[in-house]
Backbone as a chain_set.jsonl record, in Angstrom:
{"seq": "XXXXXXXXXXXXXXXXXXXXXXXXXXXXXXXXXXXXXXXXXXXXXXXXXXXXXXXXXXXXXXXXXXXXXXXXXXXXXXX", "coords": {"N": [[257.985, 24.565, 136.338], [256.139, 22.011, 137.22], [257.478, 18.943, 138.232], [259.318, 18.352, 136.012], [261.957, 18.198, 133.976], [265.439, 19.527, 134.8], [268.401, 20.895, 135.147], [270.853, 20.943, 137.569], [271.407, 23.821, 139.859], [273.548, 25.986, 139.912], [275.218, 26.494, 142.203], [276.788, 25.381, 145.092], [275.083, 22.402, 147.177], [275.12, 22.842, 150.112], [273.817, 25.094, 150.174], [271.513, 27.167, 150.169], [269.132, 28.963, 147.925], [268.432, 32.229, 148.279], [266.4, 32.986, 148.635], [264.79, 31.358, 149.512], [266.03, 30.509, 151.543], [266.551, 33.235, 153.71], [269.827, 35.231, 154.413], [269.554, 36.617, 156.674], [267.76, 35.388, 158.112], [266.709, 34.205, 161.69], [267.536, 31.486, 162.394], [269.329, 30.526, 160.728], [271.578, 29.381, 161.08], [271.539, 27.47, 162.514], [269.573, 25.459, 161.217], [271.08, 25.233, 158.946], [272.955, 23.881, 159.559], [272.194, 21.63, 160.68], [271.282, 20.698, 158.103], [273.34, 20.252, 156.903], [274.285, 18.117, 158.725], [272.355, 16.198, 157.876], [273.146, 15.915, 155.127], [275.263, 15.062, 155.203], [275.161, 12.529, 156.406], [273.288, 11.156, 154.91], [270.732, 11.357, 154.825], [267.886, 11.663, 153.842], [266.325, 13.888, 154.814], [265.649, 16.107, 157.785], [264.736, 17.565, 160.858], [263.309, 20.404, 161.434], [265.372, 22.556, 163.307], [263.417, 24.914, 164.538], [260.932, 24.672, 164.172], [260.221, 21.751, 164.051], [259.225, 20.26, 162.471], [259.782, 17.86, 159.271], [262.057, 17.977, 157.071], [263.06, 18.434, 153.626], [266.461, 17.365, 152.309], [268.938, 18.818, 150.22], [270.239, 17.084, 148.816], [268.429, 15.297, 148.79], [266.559, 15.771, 147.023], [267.922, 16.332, 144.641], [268.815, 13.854, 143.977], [265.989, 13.016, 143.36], [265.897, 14.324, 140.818], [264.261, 16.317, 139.467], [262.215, 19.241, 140.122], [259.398, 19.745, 141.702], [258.088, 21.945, 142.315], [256.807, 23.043, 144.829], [258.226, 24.961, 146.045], [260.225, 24.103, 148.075], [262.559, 24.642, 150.706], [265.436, 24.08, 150.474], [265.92, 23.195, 147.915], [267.245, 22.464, 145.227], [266.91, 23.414, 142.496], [266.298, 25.621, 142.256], [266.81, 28.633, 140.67]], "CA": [[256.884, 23.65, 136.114], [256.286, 20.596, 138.655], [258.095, 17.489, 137.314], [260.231, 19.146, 134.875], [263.614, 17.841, 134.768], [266.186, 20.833, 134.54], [269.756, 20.838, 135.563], [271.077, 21.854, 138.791], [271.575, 25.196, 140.176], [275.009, 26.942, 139.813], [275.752, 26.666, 143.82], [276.451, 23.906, 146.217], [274.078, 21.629, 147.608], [274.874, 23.143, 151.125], [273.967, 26.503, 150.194], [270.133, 27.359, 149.717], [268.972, 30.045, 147.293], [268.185, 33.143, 149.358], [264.308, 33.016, 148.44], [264.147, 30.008, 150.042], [266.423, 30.249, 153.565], [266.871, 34.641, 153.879], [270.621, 35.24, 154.992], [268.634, 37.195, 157.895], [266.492, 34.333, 158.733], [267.46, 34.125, 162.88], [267.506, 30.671, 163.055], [269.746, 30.524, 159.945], [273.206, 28.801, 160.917], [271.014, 26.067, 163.065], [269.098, 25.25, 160.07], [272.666, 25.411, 158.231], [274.178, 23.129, 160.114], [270.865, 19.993, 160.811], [271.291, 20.294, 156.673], [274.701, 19.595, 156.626], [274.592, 17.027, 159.258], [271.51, 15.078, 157.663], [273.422, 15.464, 154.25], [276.648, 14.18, 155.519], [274.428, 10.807, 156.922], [272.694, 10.546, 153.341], [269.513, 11.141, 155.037], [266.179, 12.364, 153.298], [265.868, 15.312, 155.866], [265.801, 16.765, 159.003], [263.679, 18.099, 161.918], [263.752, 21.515, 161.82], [265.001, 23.502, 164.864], [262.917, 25.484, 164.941], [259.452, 24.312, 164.209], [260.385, 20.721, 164.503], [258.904, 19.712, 161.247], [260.935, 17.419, 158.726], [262.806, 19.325, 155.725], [263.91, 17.281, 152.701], [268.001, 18.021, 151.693], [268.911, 19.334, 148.889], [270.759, 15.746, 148.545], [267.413, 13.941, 148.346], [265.643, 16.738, 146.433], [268.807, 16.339, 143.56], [268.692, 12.879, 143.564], [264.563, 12.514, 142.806], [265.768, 14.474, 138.952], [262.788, 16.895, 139.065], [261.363, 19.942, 140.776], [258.424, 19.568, 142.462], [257.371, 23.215, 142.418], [255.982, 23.919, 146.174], [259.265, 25.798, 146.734], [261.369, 23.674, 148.782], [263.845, 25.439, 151.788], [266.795, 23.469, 150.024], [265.314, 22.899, 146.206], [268.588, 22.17, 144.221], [266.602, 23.98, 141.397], [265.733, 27.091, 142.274], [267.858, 29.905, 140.514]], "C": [[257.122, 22.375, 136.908], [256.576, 19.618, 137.867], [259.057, 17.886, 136.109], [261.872, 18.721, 135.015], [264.106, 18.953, 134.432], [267.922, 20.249, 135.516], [269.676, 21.717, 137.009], [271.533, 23.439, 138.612], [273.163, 25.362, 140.402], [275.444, 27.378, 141.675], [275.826, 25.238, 144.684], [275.246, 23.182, 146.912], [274.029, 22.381, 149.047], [274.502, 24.645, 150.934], [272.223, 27.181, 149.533], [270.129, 28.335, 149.362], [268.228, 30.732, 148.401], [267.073, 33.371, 149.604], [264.064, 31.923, 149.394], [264.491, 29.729, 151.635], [267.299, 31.555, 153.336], [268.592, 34.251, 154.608], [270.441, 35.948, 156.559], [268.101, 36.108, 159.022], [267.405, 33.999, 160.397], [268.203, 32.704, 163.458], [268.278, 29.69, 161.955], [270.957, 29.453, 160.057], [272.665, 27.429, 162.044], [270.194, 25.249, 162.41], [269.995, 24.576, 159.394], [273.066, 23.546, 158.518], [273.397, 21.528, 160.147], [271.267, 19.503, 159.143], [272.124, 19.704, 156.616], [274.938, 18.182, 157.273], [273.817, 15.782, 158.503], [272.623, 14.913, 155.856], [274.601, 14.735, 154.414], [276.157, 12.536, 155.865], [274.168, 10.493, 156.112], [271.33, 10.024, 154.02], [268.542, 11.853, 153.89], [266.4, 13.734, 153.797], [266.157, 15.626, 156.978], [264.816, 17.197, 159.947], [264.54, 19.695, 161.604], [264.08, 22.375, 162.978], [264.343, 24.274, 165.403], [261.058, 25.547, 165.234], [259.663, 22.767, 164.493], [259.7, 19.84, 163.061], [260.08, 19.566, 160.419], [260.965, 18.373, 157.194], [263.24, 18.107, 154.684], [265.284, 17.927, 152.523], [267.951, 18.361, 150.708], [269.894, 17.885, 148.227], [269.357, 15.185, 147.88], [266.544, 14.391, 147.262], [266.262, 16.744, 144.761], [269.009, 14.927, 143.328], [267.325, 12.199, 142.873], [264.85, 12.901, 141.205], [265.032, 15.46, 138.91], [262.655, 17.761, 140.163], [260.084, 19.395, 140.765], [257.39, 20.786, 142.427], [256.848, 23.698, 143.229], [257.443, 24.098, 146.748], [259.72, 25.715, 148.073], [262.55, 24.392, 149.425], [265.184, 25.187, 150.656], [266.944, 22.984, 148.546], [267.177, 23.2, 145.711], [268.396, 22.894, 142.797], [266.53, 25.127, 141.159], [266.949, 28.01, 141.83], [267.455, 31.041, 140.617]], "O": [[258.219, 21.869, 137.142], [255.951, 19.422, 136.825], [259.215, 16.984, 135.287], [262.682, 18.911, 135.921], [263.378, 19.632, 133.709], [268.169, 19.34, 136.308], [268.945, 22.618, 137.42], [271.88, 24.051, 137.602], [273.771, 24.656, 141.206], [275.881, 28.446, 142.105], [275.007, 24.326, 144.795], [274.325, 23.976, 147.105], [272.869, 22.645, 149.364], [275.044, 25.41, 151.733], [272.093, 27.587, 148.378], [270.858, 29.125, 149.962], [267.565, 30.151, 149.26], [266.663, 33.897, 150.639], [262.985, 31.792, 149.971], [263.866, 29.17, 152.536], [268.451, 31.44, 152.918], [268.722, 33.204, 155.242], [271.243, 35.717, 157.464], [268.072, 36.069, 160.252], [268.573, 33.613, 160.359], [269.001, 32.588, 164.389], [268.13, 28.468, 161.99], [271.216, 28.735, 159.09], [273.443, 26.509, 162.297], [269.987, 24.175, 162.975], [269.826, 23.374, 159.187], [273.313, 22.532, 157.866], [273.921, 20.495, 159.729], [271.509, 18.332, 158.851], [272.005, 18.522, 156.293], [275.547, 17.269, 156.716], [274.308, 14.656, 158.43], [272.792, 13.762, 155.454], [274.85, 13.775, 153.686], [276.816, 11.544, 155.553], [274.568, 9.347, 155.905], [270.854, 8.891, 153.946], [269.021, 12.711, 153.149], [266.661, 14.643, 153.009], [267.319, 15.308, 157.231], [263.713, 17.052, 159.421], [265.729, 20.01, 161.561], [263.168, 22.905, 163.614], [264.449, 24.504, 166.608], [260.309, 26.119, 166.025], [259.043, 22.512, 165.525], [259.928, 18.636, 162.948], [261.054, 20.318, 160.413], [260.184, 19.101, 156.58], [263.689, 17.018, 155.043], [265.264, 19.156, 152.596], [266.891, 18.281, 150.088], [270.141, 17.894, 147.021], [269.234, 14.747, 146.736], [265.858, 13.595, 146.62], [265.545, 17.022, 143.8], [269.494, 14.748, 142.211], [267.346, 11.229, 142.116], [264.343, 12.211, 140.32], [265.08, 15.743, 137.713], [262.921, 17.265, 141.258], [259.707, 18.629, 139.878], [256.167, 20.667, 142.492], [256.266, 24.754, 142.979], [257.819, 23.494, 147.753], [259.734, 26.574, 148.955], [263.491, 24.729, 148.707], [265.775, 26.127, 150.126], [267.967, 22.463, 148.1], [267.964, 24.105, 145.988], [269.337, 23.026, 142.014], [266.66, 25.677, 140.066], [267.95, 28.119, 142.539], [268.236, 31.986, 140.5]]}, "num_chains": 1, "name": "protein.A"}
């Protein structure tokens, strides 16, 4: 439910549930890696490599408290 507080998800912040970024996905470990870098800065997000559109972290996404519910790449919630 959108706005819902809930506890985090049972996996690291660098590690997106598989619904959300496929272990398949081709463009997977360059994705991976923009995440890691923007979360290591304590940014918001990222450009994606591949479309070029910005991504929120799963940093900034676990610091707002709350799902959102339009099923976020990096959602900190999703189990």
């Amino acid at each position: 439910m959108s706005g819902e507080r809930r506890p985090l998800a049972a996996r690291p912040l660098t590690e997106p549930h598989p619904s959300r970024l496929s272990p398949e996905h081709p463009d997977r470990e360059r994705i991976l890696a923009a995440h890691a870098d923007a979360l290591s800065a304590g940014a918001a997000g990222y450009l994606d490599p591949a479309t070029g559109l910005f991504v929120l972290t799963a940093g900034f996404l676990a610091d707002r408290g709350t799902c959102c519910g339009r099923g976020c790449r990096h959602c900190p919630y999703a189990r």
